[in-house]
NUVO-31771 format. One record per atom (N, C-alpha, C, O): residue number from 1; residue in three letters; atom name; y, x, z. Coordinates in steps of 0.001 Angstrom, whole numbers, always signed. Layout:
# residues N
[NUM,'ALA','CA',[Y,X,Z]] ...
//
This chain:
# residues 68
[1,'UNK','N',[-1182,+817,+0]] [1,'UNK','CA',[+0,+0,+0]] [1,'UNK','C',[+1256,+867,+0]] [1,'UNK','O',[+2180,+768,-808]] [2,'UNK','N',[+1142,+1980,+1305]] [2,'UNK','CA',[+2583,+2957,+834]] [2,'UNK','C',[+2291,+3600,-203]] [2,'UNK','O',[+3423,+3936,-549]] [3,'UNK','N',[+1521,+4080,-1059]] [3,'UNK','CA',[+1249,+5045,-2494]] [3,'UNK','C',[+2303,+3866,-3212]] [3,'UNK','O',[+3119,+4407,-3958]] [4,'UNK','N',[+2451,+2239,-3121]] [4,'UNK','CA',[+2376,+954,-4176]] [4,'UNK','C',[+3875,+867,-4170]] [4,'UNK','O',[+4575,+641,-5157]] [5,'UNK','N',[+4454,+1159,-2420]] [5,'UNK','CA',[+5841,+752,-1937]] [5,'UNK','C',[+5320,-707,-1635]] [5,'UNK','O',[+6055,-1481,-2248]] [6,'UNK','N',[+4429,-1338,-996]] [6,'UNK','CA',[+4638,-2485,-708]] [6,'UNK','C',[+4608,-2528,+727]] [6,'UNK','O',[+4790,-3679,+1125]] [7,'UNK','N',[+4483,-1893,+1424]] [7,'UNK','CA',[+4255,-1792,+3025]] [7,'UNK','C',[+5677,-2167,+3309]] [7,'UNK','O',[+5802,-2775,+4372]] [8,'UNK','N',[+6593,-1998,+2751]] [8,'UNK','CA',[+7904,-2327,+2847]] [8,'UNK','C',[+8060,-3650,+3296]] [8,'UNK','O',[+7847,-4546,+2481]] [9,'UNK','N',[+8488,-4017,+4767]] [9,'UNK','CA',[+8864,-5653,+4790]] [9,'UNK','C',[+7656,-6130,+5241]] [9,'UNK','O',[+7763,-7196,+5848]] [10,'UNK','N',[+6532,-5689,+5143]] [10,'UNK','CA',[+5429,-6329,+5578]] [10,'UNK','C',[+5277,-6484,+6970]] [10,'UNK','O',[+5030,-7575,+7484]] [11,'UNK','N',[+5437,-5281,+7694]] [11,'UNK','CA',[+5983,-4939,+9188]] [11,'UNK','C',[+6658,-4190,+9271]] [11,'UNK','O',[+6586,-3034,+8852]] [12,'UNK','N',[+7748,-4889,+10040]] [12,'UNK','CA',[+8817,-3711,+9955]] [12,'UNK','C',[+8845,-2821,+10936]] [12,'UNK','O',[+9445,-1751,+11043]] [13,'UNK','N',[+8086,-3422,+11674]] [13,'UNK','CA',[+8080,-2167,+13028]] [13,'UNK','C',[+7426,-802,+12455]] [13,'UNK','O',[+7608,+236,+13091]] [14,'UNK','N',[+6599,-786,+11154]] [14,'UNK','CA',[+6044,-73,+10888]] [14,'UNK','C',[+6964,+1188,+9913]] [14,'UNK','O',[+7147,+2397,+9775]] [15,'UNK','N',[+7285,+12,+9478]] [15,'UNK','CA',[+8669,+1204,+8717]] [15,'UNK','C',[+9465,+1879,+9719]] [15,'UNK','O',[+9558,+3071,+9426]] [16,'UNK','N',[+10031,+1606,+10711]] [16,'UNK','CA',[+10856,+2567,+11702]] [16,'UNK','C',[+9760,+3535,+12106]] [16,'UNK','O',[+9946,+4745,+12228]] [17,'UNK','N',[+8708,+2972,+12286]] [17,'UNK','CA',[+7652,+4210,+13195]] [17,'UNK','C',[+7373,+5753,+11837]] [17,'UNK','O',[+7369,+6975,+11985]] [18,'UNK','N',[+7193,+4915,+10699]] [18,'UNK','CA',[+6787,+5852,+9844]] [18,'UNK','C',[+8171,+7061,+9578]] [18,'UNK','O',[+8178,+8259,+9296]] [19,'UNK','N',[+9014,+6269,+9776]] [19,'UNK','CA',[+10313,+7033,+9694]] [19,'UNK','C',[+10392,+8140,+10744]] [19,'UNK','O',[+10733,+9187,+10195]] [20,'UNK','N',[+10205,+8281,+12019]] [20,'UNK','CA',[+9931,+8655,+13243]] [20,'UNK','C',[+9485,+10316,+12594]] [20,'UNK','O',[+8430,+10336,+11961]] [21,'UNK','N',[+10213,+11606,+12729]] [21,'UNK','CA',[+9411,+13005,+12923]] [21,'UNK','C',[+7777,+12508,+12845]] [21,'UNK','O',[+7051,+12364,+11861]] [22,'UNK','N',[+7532,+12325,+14176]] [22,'UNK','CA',[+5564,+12444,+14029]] [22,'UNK','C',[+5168,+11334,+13918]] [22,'UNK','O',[+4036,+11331,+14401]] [23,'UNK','N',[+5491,+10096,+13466]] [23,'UNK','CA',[+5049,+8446,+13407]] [23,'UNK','C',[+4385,+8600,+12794]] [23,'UNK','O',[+3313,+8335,+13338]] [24,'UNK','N',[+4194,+9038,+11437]] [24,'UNK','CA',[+3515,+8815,+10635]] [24,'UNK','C',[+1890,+9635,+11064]] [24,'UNK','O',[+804,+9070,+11197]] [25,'UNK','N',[+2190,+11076,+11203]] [25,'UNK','CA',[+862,+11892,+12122]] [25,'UNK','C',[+374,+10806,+13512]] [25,'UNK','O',[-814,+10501,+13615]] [26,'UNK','N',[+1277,+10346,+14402]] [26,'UNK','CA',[+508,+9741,+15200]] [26,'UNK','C',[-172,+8352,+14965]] [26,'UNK','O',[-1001,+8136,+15849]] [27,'UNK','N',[-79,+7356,+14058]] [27,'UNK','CA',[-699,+6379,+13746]] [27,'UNK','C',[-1814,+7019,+12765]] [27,'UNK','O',[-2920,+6482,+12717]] [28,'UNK','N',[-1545,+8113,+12016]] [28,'UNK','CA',[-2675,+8745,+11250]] [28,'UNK','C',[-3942,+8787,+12225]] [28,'UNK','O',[-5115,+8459,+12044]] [29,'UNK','N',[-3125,+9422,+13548]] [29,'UNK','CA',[-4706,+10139,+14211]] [29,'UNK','C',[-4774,+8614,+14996]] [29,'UNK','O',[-5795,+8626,+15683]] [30,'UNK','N',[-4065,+7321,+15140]] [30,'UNK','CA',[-5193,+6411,+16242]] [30,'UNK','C',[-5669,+5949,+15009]] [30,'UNK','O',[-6846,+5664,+15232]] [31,'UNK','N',[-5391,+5685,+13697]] [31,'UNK','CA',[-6404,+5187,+12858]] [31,'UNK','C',[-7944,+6062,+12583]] [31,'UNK','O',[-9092,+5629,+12479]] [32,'UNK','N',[-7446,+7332,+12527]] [32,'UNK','CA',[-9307,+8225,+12619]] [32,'UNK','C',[-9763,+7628,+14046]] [32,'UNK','O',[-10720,+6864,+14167]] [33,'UNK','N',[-8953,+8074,+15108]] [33,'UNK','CA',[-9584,+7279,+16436]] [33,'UNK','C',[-10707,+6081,+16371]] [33,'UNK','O',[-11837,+5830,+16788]] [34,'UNK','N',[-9890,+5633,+15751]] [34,'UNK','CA',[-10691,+4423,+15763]] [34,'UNK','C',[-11783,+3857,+14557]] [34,'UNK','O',[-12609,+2945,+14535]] [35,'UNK','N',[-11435,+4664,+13789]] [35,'UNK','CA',[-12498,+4869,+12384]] [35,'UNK','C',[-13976,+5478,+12952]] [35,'UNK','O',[-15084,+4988,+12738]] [36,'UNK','N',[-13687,+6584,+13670]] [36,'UNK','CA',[-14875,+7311,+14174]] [36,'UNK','C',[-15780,+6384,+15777]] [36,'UNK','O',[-16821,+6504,+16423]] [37,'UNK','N',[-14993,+5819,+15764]] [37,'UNK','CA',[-15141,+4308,+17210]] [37,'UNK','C',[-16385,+3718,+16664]] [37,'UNK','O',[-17538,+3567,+17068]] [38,'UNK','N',[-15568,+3383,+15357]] [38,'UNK','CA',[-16395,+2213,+14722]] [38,'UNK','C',[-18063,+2740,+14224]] [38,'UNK','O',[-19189,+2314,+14479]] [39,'UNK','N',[-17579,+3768,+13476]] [39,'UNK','CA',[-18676,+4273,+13010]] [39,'UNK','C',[-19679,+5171,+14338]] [39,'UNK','O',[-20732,+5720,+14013]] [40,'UNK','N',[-19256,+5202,+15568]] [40,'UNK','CA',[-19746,+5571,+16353]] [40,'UNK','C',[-21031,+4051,+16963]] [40,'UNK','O',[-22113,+4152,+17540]] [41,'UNK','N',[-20311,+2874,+16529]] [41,'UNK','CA',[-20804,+1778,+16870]] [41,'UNK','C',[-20183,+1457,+18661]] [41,'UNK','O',[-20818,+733,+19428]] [42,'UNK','N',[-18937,+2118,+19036]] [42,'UNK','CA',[-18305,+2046,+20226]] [42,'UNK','C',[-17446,+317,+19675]] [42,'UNK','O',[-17266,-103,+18531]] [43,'UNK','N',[-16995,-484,+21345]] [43,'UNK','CA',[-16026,-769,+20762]] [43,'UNK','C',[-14684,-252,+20426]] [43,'UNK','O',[-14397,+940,+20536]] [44,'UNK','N',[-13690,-1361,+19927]] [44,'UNK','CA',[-12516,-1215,+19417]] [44,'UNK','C',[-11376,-2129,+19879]] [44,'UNK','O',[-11406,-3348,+20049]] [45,'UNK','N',[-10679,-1535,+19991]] [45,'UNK','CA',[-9756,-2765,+20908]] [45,'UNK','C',[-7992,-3158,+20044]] [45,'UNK','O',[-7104,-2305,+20032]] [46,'UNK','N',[-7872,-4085,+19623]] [46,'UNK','CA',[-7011,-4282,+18612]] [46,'UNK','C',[-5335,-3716,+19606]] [46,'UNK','O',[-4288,-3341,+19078]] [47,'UNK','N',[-5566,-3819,+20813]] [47,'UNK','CA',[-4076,-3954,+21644]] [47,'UNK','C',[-4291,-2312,+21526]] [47,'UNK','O',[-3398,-1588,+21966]] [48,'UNK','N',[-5041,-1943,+21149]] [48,'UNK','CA',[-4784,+284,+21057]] [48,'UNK','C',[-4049,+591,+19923]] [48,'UNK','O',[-3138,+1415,+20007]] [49,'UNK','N',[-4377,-85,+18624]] [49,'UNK','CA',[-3923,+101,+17931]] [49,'UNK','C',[-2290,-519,+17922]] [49,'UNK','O',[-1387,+149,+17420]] [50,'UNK','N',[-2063,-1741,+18478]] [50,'UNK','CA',[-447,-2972,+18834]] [50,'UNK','C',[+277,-1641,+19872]] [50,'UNK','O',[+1422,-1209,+19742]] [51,'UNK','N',[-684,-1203,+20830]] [51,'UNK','CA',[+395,+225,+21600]] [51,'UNK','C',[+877,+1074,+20497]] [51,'UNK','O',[+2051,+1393,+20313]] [52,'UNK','N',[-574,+1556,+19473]] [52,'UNK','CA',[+66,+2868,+19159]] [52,'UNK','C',[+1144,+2641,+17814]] [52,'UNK','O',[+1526,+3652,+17226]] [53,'UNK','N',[+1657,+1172,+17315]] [53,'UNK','CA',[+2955,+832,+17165]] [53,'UNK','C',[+4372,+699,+18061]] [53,'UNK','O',[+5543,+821,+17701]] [54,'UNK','N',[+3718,+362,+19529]] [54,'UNK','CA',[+4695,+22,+20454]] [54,'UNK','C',[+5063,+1581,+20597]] [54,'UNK','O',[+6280,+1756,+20652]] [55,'UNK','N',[+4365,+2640,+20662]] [55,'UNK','CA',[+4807,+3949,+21480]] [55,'UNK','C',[+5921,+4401,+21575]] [55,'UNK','O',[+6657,+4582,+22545]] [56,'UNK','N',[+6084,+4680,+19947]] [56,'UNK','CA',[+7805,+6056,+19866]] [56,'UNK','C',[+8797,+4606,+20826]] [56,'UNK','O',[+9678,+4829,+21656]] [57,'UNK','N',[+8303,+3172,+20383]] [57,'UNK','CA',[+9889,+2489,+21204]] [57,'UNK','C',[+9584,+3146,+22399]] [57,'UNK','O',[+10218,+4118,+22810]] [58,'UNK','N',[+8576,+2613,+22997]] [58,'UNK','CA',[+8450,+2626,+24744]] [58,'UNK','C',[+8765,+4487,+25030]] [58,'UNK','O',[+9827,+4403,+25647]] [59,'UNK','N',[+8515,+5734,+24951]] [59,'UNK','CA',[+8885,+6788,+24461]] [59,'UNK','C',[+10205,+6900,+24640]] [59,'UNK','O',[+10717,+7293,+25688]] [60,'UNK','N',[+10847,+6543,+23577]] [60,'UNK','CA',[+12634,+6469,+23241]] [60,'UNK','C',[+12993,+5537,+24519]] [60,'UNK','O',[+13869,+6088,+25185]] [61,'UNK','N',[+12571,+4248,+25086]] [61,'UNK','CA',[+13384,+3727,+26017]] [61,'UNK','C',[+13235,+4491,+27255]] [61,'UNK','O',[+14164,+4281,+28035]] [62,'UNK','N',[+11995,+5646,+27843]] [62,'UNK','CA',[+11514,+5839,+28566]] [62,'UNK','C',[+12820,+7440,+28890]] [62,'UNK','O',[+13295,+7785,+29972]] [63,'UNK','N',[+12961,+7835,+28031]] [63,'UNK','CA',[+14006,+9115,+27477]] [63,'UNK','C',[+15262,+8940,+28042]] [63,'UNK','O',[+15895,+9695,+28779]] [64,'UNK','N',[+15685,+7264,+27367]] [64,'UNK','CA',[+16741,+7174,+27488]] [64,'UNK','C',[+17332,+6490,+29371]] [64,'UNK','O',[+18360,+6400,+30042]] [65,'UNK','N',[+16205,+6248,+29443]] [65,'UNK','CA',[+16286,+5754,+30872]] [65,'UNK','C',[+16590,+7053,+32034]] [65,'UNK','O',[+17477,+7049,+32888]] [66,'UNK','N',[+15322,+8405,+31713]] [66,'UNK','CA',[+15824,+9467,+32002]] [66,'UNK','C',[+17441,+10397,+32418]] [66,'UNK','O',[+17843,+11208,+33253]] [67,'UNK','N',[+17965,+9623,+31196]] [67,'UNK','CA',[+19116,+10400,+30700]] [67,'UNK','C',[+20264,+9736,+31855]] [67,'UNK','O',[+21279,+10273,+32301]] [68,'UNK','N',[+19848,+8740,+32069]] [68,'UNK','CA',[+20952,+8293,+32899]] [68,'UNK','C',[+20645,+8765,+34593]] [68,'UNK','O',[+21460,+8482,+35471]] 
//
């Protein structure tokens, strides 16, 4: 879908993350995570993958909370 440009708009949370320095490397590695899960015959838990969209926010608010 990103090779197509259609990921665009589809989720947008996904476009800021991919934008992100390492967004794109860190959703790379929970998708093997969980590729090798599967094929391990482990389960899989859909809210691992809903975090490892939530992260860089929770991350960035966690920073900025710091700062003050």
């Amino acid at each position: 879908m990103r090779e197509a440009g259609l990921h665009h708009g589809l989720l947008p949370l996904l476009d800021v993350i991919l934008e992100q320095p390492m967004g794109e490397r860190f959703v790379m590695l929970a998708l093997a995570n969980t590729d090798e899960r599967v094929r391990a015959d482990k389960p899989i838990s859909p809210g691992f993958l809903f975090a490892t969209l939530l992260w860089h926010e929770v991350l960035a608010q966690w920073e900025h909370q710091d700062r003050r």
